[in-house]
LOVEXFI-808915 format. One record per residue: x, z, y of N, C-alpha, C in turn. Coordinates in nm, 3 decimals. Last residue first. Layout:
BEGIN
<r n_u="X" n_w="Z" n_v="Y" ca_u="X" ca_w="Z" ca_v="Y" c_u="X" c_w="Z" c_v="Y"/>
...
This chain:
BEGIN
<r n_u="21.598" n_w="8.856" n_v="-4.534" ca_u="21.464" ca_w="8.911" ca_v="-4.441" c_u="21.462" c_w="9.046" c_v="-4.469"/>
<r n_u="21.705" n_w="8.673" n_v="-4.739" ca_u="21.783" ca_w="8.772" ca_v="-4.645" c_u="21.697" c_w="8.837" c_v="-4.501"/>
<r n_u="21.601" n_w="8.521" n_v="-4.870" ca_u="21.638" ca_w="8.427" ca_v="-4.781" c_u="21.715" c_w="8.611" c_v="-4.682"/>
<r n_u="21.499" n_w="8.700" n_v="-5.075" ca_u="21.604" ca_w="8.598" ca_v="-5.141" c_u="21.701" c_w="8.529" c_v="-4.990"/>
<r n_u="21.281" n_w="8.805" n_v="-4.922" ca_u="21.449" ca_w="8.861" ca_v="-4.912" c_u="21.537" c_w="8.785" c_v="-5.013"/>
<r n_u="21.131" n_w="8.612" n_v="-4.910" ca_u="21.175" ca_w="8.678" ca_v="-4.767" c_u="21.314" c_w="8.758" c_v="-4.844"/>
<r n_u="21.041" n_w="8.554" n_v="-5.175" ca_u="21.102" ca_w="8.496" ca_v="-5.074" c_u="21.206" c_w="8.505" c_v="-5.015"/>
<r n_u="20.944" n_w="8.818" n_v="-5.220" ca_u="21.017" ca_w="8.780" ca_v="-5.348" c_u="21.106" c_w="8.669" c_v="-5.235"/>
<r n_u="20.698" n_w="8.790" n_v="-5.068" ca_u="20.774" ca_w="8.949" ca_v="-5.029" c_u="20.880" c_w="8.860" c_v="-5.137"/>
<r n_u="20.535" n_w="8.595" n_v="-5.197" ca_u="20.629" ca_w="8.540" ca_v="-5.023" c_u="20.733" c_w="8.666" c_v="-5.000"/>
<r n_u="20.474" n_w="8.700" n_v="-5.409" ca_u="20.558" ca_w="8.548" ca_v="-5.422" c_u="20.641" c_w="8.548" c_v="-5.250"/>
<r n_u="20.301" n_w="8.903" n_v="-5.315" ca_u="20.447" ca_w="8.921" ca_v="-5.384" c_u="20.523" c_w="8.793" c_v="-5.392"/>
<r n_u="20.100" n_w="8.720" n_v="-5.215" ca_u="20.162" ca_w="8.818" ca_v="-5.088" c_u="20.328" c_w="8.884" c_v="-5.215"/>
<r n_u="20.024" n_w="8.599" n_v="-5.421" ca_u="20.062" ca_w="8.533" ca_v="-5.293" c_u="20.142" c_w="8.579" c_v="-5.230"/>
<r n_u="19.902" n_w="8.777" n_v="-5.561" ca_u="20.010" ca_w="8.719" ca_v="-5.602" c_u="20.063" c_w="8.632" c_v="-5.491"/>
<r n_u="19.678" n_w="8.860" n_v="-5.375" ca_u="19.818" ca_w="8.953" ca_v="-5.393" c_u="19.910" c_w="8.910" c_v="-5.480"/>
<r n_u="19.566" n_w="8.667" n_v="-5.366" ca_u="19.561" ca_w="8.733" ca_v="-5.291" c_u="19.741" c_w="8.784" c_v="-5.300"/>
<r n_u="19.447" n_w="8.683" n_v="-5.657" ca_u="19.511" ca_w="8.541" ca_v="-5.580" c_u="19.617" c_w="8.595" c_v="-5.502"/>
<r n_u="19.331" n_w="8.905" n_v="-5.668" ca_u="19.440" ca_w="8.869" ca_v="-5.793" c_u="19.516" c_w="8.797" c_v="-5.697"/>
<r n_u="19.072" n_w="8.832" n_v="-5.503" ca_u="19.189" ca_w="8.947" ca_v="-5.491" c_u="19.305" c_w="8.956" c_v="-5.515"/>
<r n_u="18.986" n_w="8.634" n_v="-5.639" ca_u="19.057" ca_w="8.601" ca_v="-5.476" c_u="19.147" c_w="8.739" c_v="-5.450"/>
<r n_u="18.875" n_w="8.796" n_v="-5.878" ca_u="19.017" ca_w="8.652" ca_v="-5.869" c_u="19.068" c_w="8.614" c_v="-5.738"/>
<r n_u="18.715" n_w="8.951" n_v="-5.707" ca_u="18.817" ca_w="8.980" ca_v="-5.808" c_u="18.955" c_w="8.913" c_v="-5.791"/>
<r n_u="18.637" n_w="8.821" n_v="-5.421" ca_u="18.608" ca_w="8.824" ca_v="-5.550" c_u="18.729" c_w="8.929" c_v="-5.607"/>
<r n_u="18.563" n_w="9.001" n_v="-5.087" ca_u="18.635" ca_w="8.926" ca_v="-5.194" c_u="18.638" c_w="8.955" c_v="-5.352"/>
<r n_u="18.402" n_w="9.031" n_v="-4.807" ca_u="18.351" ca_w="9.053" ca_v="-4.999" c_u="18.487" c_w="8.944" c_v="-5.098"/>
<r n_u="18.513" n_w="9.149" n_v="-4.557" ca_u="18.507" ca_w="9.064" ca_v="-4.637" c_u="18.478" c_w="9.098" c_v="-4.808"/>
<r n_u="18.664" n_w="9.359" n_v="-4.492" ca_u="18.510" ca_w="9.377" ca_v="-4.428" c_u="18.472" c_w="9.273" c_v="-4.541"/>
<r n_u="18.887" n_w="9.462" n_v="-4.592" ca_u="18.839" ca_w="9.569" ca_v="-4.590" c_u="18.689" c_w="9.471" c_v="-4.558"/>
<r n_u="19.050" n_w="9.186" n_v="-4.630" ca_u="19.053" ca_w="9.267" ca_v="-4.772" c_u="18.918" c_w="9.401" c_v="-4.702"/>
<r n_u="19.054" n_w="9.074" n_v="-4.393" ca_u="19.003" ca_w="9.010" ca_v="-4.484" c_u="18.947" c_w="9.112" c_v="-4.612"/>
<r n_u="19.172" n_w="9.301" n_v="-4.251" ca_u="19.030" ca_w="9.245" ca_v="-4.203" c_u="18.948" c_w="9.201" c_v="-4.313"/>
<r n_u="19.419" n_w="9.276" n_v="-4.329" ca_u="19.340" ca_w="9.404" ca_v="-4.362" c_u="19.209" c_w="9.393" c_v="-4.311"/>
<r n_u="19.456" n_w="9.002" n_v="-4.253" ca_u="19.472" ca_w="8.992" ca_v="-4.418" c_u="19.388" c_w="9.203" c_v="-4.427"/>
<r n_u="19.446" n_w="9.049" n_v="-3.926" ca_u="19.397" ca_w="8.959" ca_v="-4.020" c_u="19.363" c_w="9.003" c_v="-4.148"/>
<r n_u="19.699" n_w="9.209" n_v="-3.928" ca_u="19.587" ca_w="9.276" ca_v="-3.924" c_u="19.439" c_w="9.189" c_v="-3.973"/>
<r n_u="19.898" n_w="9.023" n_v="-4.009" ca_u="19.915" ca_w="9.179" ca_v="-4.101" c_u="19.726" c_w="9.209" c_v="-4.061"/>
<r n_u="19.952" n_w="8.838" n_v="-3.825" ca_u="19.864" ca_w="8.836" ca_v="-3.954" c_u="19.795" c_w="8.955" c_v="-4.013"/>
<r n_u="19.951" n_w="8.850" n_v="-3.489" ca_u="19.996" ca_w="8.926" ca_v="-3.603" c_u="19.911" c_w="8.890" c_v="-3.766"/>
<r n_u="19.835" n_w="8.756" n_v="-3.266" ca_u="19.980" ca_w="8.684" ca_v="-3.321" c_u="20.028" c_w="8.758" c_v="-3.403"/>
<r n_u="19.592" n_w="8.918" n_v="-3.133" ca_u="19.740" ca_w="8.899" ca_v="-3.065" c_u="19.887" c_w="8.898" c_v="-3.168"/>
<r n_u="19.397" n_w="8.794" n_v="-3.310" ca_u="19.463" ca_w="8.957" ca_v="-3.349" c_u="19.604" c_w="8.966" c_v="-3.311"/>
<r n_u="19.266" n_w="8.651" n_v="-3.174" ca_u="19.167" ca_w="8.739" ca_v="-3.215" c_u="19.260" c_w="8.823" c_v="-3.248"/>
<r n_u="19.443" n_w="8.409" n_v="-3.064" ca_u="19.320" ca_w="8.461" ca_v="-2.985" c_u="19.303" c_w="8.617" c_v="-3.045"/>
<r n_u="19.641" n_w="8.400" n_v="-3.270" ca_u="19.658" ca_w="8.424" ca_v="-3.189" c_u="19.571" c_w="8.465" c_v="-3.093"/>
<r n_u="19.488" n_w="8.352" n_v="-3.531" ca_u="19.505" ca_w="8.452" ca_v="-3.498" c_u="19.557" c_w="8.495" c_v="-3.374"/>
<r n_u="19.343" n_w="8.123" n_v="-3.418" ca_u="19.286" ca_w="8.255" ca_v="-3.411" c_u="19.357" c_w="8.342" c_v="-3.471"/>
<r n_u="19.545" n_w="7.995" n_v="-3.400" ca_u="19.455" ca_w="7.996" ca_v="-3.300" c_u="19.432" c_w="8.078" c_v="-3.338"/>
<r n_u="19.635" n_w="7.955" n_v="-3.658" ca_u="19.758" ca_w="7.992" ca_v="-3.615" c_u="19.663" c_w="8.066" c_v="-3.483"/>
<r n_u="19.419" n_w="7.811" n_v="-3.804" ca_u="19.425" ca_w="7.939" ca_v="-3.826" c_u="19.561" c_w="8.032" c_v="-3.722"/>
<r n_u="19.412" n_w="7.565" n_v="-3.695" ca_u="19.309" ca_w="7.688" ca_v="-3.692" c_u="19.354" c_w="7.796" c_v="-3.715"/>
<r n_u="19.708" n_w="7.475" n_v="-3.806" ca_u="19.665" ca_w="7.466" ca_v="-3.662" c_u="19.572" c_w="7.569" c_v="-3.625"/>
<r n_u="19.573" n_w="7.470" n_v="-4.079" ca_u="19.670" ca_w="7.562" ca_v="-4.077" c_u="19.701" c_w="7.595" c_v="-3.907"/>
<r n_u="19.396" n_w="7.307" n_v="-4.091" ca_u="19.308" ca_w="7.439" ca_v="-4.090" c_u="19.435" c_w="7.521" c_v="-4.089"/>
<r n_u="19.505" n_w="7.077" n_v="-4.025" ca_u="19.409" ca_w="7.114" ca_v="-3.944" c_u="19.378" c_w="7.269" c_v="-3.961"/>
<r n_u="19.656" n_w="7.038" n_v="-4.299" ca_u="19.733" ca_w="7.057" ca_v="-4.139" c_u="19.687" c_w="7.135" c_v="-4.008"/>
<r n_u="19.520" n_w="7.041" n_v="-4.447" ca_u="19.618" ca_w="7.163" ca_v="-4.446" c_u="19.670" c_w="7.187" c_v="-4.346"/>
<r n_u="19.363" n_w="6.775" n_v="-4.366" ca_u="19.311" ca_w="6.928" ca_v="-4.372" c_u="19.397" c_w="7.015" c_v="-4.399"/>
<r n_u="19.508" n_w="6.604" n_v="-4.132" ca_u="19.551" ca_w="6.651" ca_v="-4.295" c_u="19.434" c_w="6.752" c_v="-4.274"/>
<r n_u="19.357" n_w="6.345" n_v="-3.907" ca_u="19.394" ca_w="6.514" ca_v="-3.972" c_u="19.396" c_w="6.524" c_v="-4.095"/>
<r n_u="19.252" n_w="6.115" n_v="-3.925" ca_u="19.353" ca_w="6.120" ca_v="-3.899" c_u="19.484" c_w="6.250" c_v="-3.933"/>
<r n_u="19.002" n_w="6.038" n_v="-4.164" ca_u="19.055" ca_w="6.106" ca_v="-4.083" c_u="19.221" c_w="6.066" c_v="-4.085"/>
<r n_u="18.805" n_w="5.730" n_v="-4.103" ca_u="18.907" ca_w="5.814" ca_v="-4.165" c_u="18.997" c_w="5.873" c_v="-4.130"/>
<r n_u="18.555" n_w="5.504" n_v="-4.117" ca_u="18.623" ca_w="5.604" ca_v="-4.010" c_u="18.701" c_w="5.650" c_v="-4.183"/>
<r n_u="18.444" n_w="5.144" n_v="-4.024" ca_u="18.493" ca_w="5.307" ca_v="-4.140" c_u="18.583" c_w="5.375" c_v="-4.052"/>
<r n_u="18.139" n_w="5.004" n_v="-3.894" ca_u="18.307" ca_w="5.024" ca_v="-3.829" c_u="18.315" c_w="5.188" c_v="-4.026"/>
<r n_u="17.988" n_w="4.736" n_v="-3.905" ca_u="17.999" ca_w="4.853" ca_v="-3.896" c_u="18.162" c_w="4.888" c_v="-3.902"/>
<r n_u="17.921" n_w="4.447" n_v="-3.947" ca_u="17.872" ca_w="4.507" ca_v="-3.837" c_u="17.882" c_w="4.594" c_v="-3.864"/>
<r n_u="18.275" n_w="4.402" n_v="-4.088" ca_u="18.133" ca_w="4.347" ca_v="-4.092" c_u="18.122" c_w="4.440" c_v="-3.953"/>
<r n_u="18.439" n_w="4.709" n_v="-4.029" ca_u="18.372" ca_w="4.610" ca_v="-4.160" c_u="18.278" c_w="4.561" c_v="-4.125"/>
<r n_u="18.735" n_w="4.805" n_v="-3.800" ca_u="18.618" ca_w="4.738" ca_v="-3.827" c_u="18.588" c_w="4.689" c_v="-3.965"/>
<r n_u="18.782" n_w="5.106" n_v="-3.821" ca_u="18.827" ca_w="5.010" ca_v="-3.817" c_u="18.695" c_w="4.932" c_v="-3.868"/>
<r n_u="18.889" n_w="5.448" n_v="-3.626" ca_u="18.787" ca_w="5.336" ca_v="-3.677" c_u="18.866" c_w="5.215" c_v="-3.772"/>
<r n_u="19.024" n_w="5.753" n_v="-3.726" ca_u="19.056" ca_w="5.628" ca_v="-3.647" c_u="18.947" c_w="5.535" c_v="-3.753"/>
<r n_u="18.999" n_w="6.112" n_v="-3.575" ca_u="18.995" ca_w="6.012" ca_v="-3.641" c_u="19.002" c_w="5.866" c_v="-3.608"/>
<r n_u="19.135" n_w="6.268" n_v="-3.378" ca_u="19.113" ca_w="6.305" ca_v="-3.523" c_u="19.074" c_w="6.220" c_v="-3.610"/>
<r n_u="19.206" n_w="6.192" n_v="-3.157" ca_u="19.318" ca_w="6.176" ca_v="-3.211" c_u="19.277" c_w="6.220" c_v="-3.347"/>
<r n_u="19.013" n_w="6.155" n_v="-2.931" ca_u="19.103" ca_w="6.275" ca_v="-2.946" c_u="19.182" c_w="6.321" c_v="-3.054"/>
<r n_u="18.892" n_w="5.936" n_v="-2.978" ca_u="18.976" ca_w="5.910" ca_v="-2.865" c_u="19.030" c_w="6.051" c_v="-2.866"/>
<r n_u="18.759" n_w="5.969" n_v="-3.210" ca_u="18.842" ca_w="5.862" ca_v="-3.217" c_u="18.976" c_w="5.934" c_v="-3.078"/>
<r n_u="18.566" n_w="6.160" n_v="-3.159" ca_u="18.678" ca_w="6.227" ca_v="-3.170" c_u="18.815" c_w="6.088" c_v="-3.222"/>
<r n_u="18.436" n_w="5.986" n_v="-2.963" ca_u="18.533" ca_w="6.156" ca_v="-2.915" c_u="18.629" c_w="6.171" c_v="-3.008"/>
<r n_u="18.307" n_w="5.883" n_v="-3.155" ca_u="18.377" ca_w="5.809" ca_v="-3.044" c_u="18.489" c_w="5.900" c_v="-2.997"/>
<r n_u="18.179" n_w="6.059" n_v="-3.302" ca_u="18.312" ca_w="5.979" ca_v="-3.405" c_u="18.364" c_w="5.884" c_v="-3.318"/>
<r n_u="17.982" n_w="6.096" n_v="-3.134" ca_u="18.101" ca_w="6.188" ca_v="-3.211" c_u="18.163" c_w="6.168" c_v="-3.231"/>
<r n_u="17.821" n_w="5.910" n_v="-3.102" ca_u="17.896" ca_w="5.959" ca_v="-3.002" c_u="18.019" c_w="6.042" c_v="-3.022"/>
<r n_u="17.731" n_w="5.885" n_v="-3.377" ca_u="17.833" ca_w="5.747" ca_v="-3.323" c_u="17.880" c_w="5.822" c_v="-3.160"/>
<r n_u="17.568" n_w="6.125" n_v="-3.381" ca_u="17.690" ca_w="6.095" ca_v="-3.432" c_u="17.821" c_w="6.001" c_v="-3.439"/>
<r n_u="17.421" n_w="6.047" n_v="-3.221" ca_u="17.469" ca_w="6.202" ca_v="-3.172" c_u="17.593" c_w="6.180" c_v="-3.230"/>
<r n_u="17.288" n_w="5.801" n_v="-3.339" ca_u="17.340" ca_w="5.794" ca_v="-3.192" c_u="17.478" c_w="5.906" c_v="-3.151"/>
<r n_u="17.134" n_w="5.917" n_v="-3.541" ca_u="17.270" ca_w="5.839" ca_v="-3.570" c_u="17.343" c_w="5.784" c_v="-3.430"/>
<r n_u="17.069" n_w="6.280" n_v="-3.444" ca_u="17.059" ca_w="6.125" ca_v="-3.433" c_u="17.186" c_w="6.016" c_v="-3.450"/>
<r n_u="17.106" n_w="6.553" n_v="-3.737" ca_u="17.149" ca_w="6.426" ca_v="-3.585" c_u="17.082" c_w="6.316" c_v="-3.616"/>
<r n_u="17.052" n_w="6.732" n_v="-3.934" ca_u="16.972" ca_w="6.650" ca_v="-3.883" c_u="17.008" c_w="6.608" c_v="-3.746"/>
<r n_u="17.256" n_w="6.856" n_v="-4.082" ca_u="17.287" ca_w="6.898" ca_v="-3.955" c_u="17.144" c_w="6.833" c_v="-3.873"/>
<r n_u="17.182" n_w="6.749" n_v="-4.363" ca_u="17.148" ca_w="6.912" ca_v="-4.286" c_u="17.155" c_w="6.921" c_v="-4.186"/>
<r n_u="17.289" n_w="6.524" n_v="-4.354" ca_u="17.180" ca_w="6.569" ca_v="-4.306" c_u="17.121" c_w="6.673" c_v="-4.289"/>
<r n_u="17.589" n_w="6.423" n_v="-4.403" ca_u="17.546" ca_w="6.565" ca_v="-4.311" c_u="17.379" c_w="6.526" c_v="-4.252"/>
<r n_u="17.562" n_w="6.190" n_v="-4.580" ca_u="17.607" ca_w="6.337" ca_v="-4.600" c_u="17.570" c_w="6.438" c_v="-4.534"/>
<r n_u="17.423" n_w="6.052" n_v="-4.353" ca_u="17.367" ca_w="6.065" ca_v="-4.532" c_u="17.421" c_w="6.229" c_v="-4.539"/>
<r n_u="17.615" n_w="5.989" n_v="-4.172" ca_u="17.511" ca_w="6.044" ca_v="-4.173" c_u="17.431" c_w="6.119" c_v="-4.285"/>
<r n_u="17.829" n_w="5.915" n_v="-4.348" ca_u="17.847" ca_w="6.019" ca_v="-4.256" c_u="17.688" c_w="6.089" c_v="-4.241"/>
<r n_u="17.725" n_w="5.644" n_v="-4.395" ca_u="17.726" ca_w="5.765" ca_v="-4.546" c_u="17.721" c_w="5.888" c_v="-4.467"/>
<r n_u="17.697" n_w="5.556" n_v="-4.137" ca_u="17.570" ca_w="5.558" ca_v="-4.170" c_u="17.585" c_w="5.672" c_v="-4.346"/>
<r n_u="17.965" n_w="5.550" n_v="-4.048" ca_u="17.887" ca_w="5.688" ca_v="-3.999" c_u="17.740" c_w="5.638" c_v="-4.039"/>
<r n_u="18.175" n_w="5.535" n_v="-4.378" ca_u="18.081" ca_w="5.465" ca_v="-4.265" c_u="18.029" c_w="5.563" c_v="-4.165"/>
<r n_u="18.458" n_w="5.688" n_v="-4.480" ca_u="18.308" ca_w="5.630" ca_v="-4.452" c_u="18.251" c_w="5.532" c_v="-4.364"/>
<r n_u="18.681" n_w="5.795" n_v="-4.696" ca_u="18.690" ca_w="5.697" ca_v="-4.594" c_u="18.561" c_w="5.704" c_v="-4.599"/>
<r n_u="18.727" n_w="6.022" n_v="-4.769" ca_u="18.855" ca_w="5.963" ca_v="-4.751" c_u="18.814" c_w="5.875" c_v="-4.669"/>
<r n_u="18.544" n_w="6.262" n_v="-4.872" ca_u="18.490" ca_w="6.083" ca_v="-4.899" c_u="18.618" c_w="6.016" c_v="-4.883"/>
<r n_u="18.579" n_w="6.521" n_v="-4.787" ca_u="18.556" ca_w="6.477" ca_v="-4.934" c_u="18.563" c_w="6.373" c_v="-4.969"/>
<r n_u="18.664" n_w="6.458" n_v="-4.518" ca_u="18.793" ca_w="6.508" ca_v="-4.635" c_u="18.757" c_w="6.469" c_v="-4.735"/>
<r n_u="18.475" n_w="6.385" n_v="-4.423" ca_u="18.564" ca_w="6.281" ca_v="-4.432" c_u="18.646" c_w="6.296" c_v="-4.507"/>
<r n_u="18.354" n_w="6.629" n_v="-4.413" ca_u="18.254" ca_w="6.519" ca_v="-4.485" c_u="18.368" c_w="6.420" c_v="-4.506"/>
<r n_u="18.519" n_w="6.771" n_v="-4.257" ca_u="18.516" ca_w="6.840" ca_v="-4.409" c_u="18.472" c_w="6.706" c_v="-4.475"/>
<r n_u="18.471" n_w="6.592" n_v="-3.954" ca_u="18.631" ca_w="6.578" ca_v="-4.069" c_u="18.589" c_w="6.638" c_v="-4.207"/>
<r n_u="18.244" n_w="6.706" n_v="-3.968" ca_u="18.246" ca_w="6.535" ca_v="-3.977" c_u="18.372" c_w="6.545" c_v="-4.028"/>
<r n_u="18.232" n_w="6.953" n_v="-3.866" ca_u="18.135" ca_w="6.912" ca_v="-3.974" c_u="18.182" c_w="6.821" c_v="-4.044"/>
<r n_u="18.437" n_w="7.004" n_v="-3.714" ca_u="18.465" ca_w="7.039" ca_v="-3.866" c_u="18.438" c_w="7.010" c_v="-3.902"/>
<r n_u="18.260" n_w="6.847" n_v="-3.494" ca_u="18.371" ca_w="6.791" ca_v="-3.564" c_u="18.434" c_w="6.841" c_v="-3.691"/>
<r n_u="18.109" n_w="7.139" n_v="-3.468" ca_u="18.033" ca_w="6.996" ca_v="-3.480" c_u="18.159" c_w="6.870" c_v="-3.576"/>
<r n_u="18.312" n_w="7.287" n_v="-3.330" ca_u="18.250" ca_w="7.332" ca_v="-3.468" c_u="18.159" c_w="7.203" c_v="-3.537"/>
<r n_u="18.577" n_w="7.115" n_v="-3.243" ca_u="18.499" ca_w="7.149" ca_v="-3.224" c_u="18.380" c_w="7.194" c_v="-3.358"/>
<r n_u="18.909" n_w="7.100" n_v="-3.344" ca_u="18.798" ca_w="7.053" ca_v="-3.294" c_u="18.686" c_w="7.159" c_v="-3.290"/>
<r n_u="19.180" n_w="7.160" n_v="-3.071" ca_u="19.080" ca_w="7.246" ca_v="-3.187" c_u="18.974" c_w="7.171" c_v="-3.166"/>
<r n_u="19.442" n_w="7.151" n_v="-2.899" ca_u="19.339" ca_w="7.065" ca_v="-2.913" c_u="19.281" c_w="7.134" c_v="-3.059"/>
<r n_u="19.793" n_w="7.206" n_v="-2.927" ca_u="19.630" ca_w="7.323" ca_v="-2.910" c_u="19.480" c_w="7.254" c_v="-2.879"/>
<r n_u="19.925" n_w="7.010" n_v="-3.008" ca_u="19.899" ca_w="7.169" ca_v="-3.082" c_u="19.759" c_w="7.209" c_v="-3.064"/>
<r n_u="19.732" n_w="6.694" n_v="-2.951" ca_u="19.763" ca_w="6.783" ca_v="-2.868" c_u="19.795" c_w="6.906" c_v="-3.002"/>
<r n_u="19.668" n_w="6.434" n_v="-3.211" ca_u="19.599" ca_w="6.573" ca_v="-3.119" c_u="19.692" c_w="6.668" c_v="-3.033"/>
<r n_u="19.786" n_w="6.115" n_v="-3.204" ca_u="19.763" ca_w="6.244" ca_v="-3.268" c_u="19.720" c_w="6.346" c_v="-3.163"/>
């Protein structure tokens, strides 16, 4: 497994999101899927080497090709991300985050709603638990 502070790389989001949707691939579907990114199926068997050996994903052999599947929860991964930046970007405070989100950010209506039923469900919490 990955190091806490091991973050993949913006290239690797690509390939774990594609792995999240599929559960399991080939890096020839891999490819398929992320052709937007237009790699060489080389760029990408280098990828899914890295990130074998950095704990995000694990091979196994079929025939002459190998399936990959992530090793990372995505709740896990993007909850890891998000702990990073806020620690990088708003020295380890949410509060200023979530007034980032709500003032620069276009949020829907319903993400609004969301939003703030979230934030009363956890205020409802915190002082059941004596906060």
């Amino acid at each position: 497994m990955p190091t806490p502070r091991q973050q993949p790389s913006d290239a690797e989001w690509k390939v774990l999101h594609a792995l999240w949707r599929r559960g399991k691939a080939t890096s020839r579907e891999l490819l398929d899927d992320l052709s937007a990114e237009d790699w060489a199926y080389t760029t990408l068997k280098t990828m899914l080497t890295r990130m074998e050996e950095k704990g995000f994903v694990h091979s196994k052999p079929m025939g002459n090709a190998a399936q990959y599947e992530p090793l990372l929860a995505r709740g896990e991964a993007q909850r890891s991300a998000l702990r990073t930046l806020i620690e990088r970007v708003f020295e380890g405070a949410s509060g200023p985050l979530l007034a980032h989100l709500a003032e620069e950010e276009r949020l829907s209506e319903e993400d609004r709603a969301a939003l703030e039923k979230r934030l009363r469900a956890s205020e409802s919490k915190g002082k059941r638990r004596g906060r």
